[in-house]
ZAZAVEX-859815 format. One record per residue: residue in one letter; y, x, z of N, C-alpha, C, O, CB in turn. Coordinates in Angstrom, 1 decimal. Atoms other than C-alpha are relative to their C-alpha. Glycine has a CB too. Example, Ala and Ser with C-alpha at 12.3 -4.5 7.8 and 13.67 -1.06 7.14 Angstrom:
2
<zake code="A" n_Y="-1.2" n_X="0.9" n_Z="0.0" ca_Y="-4.5" ca_X="12.3" ca_Z="7.8" c_Y="1.2" c_X="0.9" c_Z="0.0" o_Y="1.2" o_X="1.9" o_Z="0.7" cb_Y="0.0" cb_X="-1.0" cb_Z="1.2"/>
<zake code="S" n_Y="-1.1" n_X="-0.9" n_Z="0.0" ca_Y="-1.1" ca_X="13.7" ca_Z="7.1" c_Y="1.1" c_X="-0.8" c_Z="0.8" o_Y="2.2" o_X="-0.3" o_Z="0.9" cb_Y="0.5" cb_X="0.4" cb_Z="-1.4"/>
END
This chain:
87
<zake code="X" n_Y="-0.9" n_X="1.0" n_Z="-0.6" ca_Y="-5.0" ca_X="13.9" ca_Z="-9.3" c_Y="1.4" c_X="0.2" c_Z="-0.6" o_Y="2.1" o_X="1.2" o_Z="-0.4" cb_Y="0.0" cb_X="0.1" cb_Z="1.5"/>
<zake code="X" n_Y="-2.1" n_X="0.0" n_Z="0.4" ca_Y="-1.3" ca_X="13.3" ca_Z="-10.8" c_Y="0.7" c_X="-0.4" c_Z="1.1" o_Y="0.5" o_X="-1.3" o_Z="1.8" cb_Y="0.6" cb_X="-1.4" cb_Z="-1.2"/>
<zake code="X" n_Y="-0.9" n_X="-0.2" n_Z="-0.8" ca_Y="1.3" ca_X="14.1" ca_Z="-8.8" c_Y="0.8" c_X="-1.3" c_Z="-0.1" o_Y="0.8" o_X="-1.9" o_Z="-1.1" cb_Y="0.7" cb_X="1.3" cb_Z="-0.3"/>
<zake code="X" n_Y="-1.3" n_X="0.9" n_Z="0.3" ca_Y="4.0" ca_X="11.5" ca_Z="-8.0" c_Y="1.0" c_X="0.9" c_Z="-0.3" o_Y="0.9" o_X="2.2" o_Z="-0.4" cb_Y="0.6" cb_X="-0.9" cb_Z="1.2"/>
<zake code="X" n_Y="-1.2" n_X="-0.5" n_Z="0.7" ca_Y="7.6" ca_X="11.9" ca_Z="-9.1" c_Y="0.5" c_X="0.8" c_Z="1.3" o_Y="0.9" o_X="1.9" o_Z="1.1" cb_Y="1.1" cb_X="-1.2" cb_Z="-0.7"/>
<zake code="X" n_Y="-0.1" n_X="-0.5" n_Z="-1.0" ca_Y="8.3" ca_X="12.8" ca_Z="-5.9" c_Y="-0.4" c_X="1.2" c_Z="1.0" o_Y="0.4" o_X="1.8" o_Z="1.8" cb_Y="-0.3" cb_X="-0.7" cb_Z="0.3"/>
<zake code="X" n_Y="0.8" n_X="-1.4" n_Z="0.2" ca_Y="5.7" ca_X="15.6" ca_Z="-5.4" c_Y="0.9" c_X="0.5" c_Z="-1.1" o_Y="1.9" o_X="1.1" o_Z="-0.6" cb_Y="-1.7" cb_X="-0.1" cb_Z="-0.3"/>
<zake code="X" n_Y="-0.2" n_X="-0.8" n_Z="0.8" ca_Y="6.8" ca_X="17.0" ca_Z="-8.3" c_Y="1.7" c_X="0.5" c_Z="0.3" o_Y="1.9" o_X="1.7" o_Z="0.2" cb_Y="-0.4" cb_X="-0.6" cb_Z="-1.3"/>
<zake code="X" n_Y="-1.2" n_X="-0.5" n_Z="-0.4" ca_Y="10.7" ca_X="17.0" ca_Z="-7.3" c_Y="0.0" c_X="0.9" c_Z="0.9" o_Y="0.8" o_X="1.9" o_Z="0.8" cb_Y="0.7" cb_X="-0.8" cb_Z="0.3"/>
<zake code="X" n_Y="0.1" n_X="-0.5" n_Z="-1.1" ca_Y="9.8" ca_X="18.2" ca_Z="-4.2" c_Y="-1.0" c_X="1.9" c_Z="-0.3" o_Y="-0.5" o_X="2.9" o_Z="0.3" cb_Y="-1.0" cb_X="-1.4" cb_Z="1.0"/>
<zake code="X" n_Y="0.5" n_X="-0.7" n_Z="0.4" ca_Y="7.5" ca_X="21.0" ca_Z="-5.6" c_Y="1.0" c_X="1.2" c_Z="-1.0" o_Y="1.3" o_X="2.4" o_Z="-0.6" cb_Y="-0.9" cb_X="-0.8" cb_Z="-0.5"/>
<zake code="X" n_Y="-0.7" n_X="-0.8" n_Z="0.7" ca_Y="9.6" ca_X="22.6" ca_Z="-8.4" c_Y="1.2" c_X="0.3" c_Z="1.0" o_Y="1.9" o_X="1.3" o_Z="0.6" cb_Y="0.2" cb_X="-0.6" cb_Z="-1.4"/>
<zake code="X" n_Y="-1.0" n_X="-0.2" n_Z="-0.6" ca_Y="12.4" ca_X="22.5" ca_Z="-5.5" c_Y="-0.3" c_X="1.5" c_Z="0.7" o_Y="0.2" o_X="2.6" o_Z="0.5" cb_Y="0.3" cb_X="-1.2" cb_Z="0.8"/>
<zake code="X" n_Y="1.1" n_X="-1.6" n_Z="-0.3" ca_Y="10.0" ca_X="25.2" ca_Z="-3.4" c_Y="-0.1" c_X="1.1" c_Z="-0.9" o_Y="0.1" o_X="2.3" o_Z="-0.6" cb_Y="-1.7" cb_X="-0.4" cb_Z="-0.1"/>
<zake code="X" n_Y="0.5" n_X="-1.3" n_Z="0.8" ca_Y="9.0" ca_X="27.2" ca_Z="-6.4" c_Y="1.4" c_X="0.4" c_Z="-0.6" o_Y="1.3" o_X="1.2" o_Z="-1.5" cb_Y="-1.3" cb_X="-0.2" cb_Z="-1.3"/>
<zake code="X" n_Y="-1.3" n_X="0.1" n_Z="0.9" ca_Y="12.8" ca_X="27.2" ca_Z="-7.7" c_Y="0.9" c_X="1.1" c_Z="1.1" o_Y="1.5" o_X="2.1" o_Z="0.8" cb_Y="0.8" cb_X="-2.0" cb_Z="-0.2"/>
<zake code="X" n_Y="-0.8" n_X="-1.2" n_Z="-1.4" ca_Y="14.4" ca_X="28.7" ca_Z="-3.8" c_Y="-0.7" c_X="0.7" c_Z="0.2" o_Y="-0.3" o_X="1.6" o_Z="0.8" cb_Y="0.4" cb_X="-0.5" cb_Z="1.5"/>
<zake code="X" n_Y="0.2" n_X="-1.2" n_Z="-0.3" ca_Y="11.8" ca_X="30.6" ca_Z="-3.6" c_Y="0.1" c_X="1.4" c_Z="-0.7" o_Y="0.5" o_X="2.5" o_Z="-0.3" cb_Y="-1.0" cb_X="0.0" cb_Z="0.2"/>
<zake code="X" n_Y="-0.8" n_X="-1.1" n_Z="1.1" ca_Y="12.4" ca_X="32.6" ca_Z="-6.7" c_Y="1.0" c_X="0.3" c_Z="0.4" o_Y="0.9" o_X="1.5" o_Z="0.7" cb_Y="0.4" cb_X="-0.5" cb_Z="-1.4"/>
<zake code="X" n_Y="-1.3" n_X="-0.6" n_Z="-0.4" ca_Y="16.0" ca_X="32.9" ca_Z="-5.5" c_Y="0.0" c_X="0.6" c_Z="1.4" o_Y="0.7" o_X="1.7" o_Z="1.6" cb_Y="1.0" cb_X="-1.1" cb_Z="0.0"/>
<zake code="X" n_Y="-0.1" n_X="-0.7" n_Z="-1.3" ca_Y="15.6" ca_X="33.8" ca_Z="-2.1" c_Y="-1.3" c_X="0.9" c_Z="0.4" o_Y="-1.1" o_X="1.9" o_Z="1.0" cb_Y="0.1" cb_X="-1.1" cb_Z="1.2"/>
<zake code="X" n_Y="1.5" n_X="-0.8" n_Z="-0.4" ca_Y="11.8" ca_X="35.2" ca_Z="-1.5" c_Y="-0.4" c_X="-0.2" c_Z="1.4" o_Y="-1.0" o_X="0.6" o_Z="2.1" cb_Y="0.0" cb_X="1.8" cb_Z="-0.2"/>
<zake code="X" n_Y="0.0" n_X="0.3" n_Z="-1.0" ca_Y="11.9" ca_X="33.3" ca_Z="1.2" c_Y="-0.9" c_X="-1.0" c_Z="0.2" o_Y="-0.9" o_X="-1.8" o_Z="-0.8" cb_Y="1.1" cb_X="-0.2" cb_Z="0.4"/>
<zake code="X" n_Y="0.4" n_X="1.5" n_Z="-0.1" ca_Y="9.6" ca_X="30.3" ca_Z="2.5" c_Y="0.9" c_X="-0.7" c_Z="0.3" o_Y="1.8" o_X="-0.5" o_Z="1.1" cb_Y="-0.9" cb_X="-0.3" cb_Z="0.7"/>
<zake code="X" n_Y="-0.8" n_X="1.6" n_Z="-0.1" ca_Y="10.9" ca_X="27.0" ca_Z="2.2" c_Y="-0.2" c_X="-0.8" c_Z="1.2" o_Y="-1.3" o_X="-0.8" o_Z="1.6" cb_Y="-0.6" cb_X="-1.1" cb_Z="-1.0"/>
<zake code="X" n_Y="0.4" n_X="0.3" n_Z="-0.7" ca_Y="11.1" ca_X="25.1" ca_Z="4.9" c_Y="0.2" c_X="-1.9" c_Z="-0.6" o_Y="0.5" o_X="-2.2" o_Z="-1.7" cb_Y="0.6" cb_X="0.8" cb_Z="1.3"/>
<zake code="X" n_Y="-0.4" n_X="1.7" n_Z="0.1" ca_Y="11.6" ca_X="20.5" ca_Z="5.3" c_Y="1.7" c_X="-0.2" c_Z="-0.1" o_Y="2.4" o_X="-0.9" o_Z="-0.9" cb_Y="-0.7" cb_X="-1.0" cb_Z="1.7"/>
<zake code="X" n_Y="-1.7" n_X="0.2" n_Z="-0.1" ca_Y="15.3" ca_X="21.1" ca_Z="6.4" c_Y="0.8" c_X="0.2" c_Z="-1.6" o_Y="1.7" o_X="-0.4" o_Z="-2.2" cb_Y="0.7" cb_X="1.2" cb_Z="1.1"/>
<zake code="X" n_Y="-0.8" n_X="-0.4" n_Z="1.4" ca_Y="16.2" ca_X="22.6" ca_Z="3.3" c_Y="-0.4" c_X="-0.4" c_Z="-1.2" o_Y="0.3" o_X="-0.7" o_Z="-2.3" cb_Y="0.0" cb_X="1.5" cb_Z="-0.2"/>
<zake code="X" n_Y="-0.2" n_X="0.4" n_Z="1.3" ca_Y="14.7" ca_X="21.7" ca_Z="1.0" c_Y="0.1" c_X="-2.2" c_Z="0.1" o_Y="-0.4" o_X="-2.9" o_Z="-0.7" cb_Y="-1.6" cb_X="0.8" cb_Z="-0.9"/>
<zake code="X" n_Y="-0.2" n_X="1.5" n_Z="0.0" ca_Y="15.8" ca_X="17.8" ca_Z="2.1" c_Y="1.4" c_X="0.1" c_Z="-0.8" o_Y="1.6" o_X="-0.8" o_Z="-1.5" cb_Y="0.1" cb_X="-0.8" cb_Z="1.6"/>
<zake code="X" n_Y="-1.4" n_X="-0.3" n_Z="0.6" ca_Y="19.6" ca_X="19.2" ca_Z="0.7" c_Y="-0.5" c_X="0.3" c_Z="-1.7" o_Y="0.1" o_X="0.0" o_Z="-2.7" cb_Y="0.8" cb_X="1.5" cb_Z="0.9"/>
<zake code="X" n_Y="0.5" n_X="-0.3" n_Z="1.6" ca_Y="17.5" ca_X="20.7" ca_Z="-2.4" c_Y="-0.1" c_X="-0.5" c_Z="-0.9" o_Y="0.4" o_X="-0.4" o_Z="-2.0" cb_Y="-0.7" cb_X="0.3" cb_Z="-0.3"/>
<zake code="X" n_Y="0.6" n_X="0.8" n_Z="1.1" ca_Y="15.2" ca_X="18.4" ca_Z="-3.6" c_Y="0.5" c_X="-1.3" c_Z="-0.8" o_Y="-0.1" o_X="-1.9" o_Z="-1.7" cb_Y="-1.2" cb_X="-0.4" cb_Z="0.5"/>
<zake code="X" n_Y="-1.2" n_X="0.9" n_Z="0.6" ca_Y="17.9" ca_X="15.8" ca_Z="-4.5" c_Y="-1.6" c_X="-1.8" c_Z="0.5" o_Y="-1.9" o_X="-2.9" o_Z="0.0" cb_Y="0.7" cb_X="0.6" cb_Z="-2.6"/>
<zake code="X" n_Y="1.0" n_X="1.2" n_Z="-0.8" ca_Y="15.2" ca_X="13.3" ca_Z="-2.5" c_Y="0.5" c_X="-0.9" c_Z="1.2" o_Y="0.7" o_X="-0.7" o_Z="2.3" cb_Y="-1.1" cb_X="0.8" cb_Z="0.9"/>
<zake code="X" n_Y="-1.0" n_X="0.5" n_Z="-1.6" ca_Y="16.9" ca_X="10.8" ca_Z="-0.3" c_Y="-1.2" c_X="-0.8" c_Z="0.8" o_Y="-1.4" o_X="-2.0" o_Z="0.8" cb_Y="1.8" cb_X="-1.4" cb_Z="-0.3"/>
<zake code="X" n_Y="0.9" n_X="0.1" n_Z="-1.1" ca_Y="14.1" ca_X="11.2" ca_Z="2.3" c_Y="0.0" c_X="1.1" c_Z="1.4" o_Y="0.4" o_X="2.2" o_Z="1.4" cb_Y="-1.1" cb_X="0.2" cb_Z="-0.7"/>
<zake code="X" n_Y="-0.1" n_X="-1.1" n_Z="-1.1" ca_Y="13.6" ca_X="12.5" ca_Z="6.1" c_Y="-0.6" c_X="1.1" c_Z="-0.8" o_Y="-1.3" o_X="1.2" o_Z="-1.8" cb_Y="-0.7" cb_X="-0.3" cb_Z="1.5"/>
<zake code="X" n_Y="1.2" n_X="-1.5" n_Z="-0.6" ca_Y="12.4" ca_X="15.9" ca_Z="6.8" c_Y="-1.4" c_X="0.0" c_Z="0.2" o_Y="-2.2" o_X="0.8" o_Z="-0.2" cb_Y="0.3" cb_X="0.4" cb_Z="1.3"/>
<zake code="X" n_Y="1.7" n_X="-0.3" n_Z="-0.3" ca_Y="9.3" ca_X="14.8" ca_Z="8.3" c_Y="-0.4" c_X="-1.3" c_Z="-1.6" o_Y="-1.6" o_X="-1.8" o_Z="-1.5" cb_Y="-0.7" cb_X="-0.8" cb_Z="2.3"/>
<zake code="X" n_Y="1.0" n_X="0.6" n_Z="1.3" ca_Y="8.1" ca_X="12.7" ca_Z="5.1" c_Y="0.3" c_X="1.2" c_Z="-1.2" o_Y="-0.3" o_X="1.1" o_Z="-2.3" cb_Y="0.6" cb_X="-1.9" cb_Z="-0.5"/>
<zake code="X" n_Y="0.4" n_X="-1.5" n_Z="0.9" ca_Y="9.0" ca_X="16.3" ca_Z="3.2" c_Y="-0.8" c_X="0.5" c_Z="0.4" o_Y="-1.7" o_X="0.8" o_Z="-0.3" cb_Y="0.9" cb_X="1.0" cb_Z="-0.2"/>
<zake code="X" n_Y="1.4" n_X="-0.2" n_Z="-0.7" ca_Y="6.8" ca_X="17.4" ca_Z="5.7" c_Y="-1.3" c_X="-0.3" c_Z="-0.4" o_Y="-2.2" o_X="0.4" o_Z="-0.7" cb_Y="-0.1" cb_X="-0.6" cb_Z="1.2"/>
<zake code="X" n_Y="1.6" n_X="0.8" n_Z="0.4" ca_Y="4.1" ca_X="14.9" ca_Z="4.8" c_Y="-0.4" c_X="0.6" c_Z="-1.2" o_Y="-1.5" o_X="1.0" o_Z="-1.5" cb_Y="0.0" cb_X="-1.8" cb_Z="-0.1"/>
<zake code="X" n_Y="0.4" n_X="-0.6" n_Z="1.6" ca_Y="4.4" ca_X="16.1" ca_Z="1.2" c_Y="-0.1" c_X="1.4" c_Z="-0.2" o_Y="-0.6" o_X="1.9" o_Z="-1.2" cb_Y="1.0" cb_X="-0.4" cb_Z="-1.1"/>
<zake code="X" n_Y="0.6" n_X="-1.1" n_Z="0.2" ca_Y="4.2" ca_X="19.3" ca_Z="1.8" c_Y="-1.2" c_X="1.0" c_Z="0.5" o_Y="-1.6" o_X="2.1" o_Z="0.1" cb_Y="0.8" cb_X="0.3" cb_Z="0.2"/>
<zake code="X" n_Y="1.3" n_X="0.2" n_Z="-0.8" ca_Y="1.3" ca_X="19.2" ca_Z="3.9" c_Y="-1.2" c_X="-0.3" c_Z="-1.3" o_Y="-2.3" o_X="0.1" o_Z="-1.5" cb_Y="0.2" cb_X="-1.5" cb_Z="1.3"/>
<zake code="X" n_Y="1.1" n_X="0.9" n_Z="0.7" ca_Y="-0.3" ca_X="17.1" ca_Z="1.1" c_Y="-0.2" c_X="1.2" c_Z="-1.1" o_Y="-1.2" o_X="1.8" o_Z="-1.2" cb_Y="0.4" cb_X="-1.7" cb_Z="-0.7"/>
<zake code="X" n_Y="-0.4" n_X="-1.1" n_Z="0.5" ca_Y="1.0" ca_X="19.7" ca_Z="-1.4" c_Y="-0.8" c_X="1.4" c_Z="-0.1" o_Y="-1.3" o_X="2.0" o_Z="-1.1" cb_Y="1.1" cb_X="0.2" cb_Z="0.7"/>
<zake code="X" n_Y="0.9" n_X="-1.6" n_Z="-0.6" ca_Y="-0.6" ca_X="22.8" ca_Z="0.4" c_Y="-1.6" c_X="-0.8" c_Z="0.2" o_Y="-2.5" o_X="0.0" o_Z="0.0" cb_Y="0.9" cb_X="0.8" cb_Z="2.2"/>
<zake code="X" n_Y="1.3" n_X="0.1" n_Z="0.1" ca_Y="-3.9" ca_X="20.9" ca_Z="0.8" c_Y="-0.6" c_X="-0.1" c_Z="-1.5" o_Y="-1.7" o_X="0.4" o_Z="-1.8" cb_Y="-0.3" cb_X="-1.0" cb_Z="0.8"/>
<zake code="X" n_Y="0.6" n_X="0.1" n_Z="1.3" ca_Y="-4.1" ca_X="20.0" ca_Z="-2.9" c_Y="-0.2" c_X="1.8" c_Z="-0.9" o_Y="-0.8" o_X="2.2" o_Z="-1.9" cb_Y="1.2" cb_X="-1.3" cb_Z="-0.8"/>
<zake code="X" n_Y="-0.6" n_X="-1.3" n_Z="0.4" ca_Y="-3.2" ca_X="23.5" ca_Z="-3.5" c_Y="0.6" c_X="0.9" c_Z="-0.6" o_Y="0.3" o_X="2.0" o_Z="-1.1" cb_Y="-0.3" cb_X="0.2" cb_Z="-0.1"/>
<zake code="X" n_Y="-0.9" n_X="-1.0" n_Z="1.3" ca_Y="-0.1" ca_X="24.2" ca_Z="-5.3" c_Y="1.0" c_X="0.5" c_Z="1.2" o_Y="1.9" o_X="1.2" o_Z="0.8" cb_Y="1.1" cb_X="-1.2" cb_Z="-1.7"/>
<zake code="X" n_Y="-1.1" n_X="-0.8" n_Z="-1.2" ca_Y="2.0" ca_X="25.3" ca_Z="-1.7" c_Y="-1.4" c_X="1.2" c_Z="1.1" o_Y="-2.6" o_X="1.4" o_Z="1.0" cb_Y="1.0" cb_X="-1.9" cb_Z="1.5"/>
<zake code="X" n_Y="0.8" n_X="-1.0" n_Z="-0.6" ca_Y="0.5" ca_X="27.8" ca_Z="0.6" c_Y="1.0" c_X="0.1" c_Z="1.3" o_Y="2.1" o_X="-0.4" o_Z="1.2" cb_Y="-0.3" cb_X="1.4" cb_Z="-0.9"/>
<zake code="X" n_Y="-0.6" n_X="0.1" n_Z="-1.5" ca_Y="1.7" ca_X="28.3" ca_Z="4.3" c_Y="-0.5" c_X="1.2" c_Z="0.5" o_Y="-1.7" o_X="1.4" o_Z="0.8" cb_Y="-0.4" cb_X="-1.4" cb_Z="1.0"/>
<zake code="X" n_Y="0.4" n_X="-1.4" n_Z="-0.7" ca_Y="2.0" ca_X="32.0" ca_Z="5.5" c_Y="-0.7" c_X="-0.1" c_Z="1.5" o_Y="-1.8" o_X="0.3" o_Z="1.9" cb_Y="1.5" cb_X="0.9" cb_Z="0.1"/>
<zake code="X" n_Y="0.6" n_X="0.4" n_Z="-1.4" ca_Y="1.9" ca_X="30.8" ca_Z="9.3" c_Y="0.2" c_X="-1.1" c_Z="0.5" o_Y="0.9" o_X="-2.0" o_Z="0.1" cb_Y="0.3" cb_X="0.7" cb_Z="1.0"/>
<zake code="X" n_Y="-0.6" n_X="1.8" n_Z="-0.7" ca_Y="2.1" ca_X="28.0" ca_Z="11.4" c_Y="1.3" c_X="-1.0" c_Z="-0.4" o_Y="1.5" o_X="-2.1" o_Z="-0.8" cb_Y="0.5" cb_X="0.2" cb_Z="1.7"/>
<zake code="X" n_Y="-1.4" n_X="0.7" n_Z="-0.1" ca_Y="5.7" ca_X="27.9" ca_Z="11.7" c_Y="1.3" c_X="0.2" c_Z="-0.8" o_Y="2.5" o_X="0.0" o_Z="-0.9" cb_Y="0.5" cb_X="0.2" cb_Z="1.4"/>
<zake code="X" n_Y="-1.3" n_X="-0.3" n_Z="1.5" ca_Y="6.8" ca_X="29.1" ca_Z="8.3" c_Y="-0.1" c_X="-1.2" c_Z="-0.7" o_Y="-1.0" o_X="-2.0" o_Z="-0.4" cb_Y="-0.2" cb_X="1.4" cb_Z="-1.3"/>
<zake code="X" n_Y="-0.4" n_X="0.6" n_Z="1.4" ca_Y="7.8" ca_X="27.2" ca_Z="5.4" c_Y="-0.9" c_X="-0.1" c_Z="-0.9" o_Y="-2.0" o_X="0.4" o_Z="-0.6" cb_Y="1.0" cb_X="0.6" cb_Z="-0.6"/>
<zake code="X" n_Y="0.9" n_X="-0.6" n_Z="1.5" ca_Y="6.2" ca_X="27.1" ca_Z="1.9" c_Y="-0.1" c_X="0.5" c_Z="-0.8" o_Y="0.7" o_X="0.0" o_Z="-1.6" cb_Y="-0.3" cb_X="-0.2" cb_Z="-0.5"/>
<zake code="X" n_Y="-0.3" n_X="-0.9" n_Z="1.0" ca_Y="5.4" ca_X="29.5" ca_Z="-0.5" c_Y="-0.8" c_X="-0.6" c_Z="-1.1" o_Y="-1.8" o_X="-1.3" o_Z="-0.7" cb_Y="-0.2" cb_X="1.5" cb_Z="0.4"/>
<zake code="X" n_Y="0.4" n_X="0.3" n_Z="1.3" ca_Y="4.4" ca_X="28.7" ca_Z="-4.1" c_Y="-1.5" c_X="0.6" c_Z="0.1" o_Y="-1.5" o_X="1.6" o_Z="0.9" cb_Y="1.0" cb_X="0.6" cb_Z="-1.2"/>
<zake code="X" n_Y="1.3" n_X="-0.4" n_Z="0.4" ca_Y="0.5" ca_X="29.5" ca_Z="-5.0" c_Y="0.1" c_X="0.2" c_Z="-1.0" o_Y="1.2" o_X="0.3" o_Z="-1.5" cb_Y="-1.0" cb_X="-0.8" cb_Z="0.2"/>
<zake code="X" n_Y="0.5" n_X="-0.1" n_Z="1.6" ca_Y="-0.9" ca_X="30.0" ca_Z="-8.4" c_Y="0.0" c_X="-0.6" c_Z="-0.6" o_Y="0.4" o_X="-0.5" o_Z="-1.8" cb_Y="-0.8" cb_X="0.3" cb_Z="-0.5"/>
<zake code="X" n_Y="0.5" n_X="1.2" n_Z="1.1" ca_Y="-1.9" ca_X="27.1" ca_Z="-9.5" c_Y="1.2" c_X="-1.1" c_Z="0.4" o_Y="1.1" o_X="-2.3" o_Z="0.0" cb_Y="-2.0" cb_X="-0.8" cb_Z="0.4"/>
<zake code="X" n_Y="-0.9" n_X="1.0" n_Z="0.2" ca_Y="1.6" ca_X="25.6" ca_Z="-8.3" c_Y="1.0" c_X="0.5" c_Z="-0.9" o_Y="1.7" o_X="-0.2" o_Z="-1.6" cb_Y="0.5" cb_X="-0.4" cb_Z="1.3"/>
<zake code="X" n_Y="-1.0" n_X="0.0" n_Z="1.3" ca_Y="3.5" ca_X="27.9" ca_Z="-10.5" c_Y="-0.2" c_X="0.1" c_Z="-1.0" o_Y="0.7" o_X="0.4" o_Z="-1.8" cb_Y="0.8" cb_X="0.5" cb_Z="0.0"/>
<zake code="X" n_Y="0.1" n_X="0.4" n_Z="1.3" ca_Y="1.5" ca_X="27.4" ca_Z="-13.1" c_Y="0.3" c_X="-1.5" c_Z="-0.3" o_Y="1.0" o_X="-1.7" o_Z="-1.4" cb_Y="-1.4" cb_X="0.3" cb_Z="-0.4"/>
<zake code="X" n_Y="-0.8" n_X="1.0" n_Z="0.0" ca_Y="2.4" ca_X="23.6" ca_Z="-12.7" c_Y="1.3" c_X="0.1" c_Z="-0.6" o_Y="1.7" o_X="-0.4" o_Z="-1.7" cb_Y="0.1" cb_X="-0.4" cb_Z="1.3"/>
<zake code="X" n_Y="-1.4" n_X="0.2" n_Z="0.6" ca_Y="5.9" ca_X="24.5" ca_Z="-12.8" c_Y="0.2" c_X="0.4" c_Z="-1.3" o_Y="0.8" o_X="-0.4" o_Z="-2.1" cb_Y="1.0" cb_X="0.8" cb_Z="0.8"/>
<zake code="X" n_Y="0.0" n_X="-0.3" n_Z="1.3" ca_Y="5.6" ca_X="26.6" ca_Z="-16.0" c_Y="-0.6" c_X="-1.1" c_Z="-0.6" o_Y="0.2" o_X="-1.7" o_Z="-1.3" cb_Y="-0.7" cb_X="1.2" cb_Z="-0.2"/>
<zake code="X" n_Y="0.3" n_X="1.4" n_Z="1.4" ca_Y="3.6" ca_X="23.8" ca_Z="-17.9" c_Y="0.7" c_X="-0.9" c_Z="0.4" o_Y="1.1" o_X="-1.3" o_Z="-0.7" cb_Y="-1.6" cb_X="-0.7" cb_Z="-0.3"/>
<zake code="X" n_Y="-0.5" n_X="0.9" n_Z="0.0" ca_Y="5.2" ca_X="21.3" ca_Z="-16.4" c_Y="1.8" c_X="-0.8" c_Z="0.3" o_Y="2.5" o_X="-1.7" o_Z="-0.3" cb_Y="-0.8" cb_X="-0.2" cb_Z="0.8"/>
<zake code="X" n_Y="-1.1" n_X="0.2" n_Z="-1.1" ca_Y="8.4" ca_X="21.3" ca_Z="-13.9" c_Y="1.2" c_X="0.4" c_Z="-0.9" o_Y="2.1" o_X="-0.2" o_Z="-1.4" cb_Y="-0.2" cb_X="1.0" cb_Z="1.5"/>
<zake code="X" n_Y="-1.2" n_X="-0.9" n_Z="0.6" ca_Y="10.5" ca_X="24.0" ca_Z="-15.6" c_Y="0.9" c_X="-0.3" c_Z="-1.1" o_Y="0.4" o_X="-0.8" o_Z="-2.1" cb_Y="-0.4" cb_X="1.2" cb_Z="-0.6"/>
<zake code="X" n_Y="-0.4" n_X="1.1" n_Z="1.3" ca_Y="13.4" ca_X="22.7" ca_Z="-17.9" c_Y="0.0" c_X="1.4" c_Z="-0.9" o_Y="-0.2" o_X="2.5" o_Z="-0.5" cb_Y="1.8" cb_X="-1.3" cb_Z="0.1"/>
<zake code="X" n_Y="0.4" n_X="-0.7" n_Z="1.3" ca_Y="13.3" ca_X="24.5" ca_Z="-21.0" c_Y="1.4" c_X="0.8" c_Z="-0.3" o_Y="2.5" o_X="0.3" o_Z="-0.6" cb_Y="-0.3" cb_X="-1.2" cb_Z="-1.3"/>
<zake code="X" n_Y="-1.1" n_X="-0.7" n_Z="0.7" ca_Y="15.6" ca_X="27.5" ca_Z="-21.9" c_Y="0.4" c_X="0.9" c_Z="-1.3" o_Y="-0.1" o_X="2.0" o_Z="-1.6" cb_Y="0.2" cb_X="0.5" cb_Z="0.8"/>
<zake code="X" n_Y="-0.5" n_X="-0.9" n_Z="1.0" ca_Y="17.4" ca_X="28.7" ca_Z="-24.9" c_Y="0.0" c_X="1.2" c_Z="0.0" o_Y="0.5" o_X="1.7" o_Z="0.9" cb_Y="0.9" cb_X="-0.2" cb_Z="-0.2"/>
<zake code="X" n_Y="-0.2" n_X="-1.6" n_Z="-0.3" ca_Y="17.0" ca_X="32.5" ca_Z="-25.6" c_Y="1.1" c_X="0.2" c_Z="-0.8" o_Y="1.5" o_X="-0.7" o_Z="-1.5" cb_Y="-1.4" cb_X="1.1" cb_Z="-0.4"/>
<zake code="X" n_Y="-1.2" n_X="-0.3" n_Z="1.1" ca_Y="20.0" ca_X="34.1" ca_Z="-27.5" c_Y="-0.7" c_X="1.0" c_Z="-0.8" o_Y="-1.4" o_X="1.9" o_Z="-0.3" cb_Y="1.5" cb_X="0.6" cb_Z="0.7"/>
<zake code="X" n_Y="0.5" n_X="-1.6" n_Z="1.5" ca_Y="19.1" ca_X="36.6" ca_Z="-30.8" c_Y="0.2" c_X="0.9" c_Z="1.0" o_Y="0.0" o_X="2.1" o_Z="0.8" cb_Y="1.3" cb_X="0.6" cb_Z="-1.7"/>
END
């Protein structure tokens, strides 16, 4: 199934704060993140959809979301913008 653009913003936004923080993600935050001008609960919905397709994962109930395997292999082939190494 191909992701919308939307999933995918929303996605690399998750695997991007979690790297920085080692924290799960929650809807609130990442509505400031994902540069998405959508509620909370329809980040919700996508992250719901997200975690069923199986590139998010949900520690417990009332945490946030954490990246899976097969979502940050996504980001590596797909999401990640491309960086220059120096000599």
């Amino acid at each position: 199934m191909e992701l919308s653009e939307r999933k995918k913003k929303i996605l690399r936004a998750v695997v991007e704060s979690y790297i920085q923080t080692a924290e799960p993600v929650g809807s609130k935050a990442l509505a400031e993140l994902a540069g998405v001008k959508v509620s909370s609960a329809t980040i919700r919905n996508e992250l719901a959809e997200l975690t069923e397709l199986g590139y998010l994962e949900q520690p417990h109930t009332s945490a946030g979301r954490v990246p899976s395997p097969q979502g940050y292999r996504l980001y590596v082939n797909e999401l990640m913008e491309e960086q220059r190494l120096s000599l």
